[in-house]
C-alpha positions in Angstrom: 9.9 16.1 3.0 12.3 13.5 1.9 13.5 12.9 5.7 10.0 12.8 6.9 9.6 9.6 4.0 13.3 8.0 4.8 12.2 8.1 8.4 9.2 6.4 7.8 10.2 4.1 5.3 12.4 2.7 8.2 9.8 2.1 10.5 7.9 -0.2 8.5 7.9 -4.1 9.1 9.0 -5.5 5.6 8.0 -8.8 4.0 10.4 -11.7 4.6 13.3 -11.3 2.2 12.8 -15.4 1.5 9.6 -14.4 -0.3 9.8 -14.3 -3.9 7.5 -10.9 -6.0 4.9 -12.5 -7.7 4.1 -11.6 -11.1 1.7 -9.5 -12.3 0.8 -7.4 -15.6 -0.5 -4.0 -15.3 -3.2 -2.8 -17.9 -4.3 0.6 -18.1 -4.1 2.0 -14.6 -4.5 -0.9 -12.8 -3.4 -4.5 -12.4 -6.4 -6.9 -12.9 -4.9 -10.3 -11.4 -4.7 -11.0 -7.7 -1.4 -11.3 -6.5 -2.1 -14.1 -4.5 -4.4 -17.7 -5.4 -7.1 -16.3 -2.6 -8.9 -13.3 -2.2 -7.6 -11.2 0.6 -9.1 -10.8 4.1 -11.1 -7.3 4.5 -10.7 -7.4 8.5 -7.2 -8.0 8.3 -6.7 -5.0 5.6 -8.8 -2.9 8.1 -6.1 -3.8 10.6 -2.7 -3.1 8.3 -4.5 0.3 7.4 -4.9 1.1 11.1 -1.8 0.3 12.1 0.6 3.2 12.2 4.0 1.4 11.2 1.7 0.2 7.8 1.8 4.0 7.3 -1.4 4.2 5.6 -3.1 6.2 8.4 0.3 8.8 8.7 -0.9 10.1 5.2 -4.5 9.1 5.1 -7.7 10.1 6.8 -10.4 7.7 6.4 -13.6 6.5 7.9 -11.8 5.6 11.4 -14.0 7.3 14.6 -11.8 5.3 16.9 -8.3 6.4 15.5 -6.7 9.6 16.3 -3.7 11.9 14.4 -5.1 10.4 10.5 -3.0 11.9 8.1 -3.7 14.8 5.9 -0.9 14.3 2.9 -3.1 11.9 1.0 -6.5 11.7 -0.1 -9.1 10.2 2.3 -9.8 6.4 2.0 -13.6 7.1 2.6 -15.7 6.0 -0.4 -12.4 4.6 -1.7 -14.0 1.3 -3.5 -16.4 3.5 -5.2 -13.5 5.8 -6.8 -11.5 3.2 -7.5 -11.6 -0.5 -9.2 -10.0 -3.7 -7.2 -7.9 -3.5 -10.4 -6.7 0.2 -9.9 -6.7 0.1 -6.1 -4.0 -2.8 -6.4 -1.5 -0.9 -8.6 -2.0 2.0 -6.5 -0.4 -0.2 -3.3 2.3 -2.0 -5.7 3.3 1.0 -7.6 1.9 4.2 -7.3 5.1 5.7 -9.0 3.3 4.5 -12.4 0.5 6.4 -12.1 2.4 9.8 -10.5 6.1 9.6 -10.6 6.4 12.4 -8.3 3.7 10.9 -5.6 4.9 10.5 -2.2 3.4 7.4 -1.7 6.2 4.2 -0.8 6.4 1.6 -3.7 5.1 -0.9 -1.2 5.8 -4.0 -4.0 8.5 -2.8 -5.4 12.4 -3.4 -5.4 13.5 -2.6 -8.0 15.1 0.9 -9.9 14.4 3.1 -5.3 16.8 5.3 -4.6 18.1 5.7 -0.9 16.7 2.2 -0.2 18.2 1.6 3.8 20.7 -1.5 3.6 18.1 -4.0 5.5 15.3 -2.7 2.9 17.6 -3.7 0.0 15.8 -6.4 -2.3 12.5 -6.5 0.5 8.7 -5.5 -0.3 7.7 -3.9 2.0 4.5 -5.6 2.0 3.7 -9.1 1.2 1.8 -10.0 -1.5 -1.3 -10.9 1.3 -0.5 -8.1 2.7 -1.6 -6.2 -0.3 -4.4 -8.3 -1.6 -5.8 -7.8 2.2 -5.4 -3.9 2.3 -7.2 -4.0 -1.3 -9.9 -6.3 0.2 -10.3 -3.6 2.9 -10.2 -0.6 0.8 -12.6 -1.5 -2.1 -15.6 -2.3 0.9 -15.2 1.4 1.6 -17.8 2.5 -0.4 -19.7 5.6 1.6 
């Protein structure tokens, strides 16, 4: 399992090393602020989910007729903004090690305290903070 994650953790297109993390307090299971000053783009989070070097659609299934091969690993994203908060569906993409430390699910804010990190993924998200807030947008219009 852990090659299956290494090998797909180097296929993803990183954020730009010259951006800086933002931020942000987690409360409870969730982190309440935006990481960004504007509300993230829906159609554009549609489009990072879909996109198989995002990974999101390797693990998860989701209300996505045109896509074939969704993943199984990981809960559908169906009805995903009515199980989870803005809030909780943020932390969930930042850090989902806080909530489950043994999840399989990449740390895709994260760069701190990874282990067998690949030497061009050193100090890199690998999503930006839009990136995120856009994937969030996406996900909490899921509700059916």
């Amino acid at each position: 399992m852990t090659g299956v994650l290494l090998a797909v953790a180097t296929a993803l297109p990183f954020a730009s090393s010259a951006e800086e993390l933002q931020s942000y307090t987690v409360v409870g299971d969730g982190i309440p602020g935006s990481l960004t000053a504007s509300p993230g783009d829906a159609a554009r989070g549609r489009a990072l989910v879909l996109d198989r070097v995002s990974t999101c659609i390797l693990c998860h299934s989701g209300p996505f007729p045109e896509t074939r091969f969704q993943g199984d690993l990981a809960p559908s994203l169906a009805g995903a903004g009515s199980r989870w908060t803005m809030s909780q569906l943020r932390l969930r993409l930042v850090d989902a090690s806080r909530l489950n430390p043994d999840t399989i699910m990449p740390s895709y804010y994260r760069i701190d305290g990874l282990q067998r990190v690949g030497r061009n993924w050193q100090g890199k998200p690998i999503l930006s903070a839009e990136q995120i807030e856009d994937i969030v947008a996406y996900l909490v219009s899921l509700r059916d």
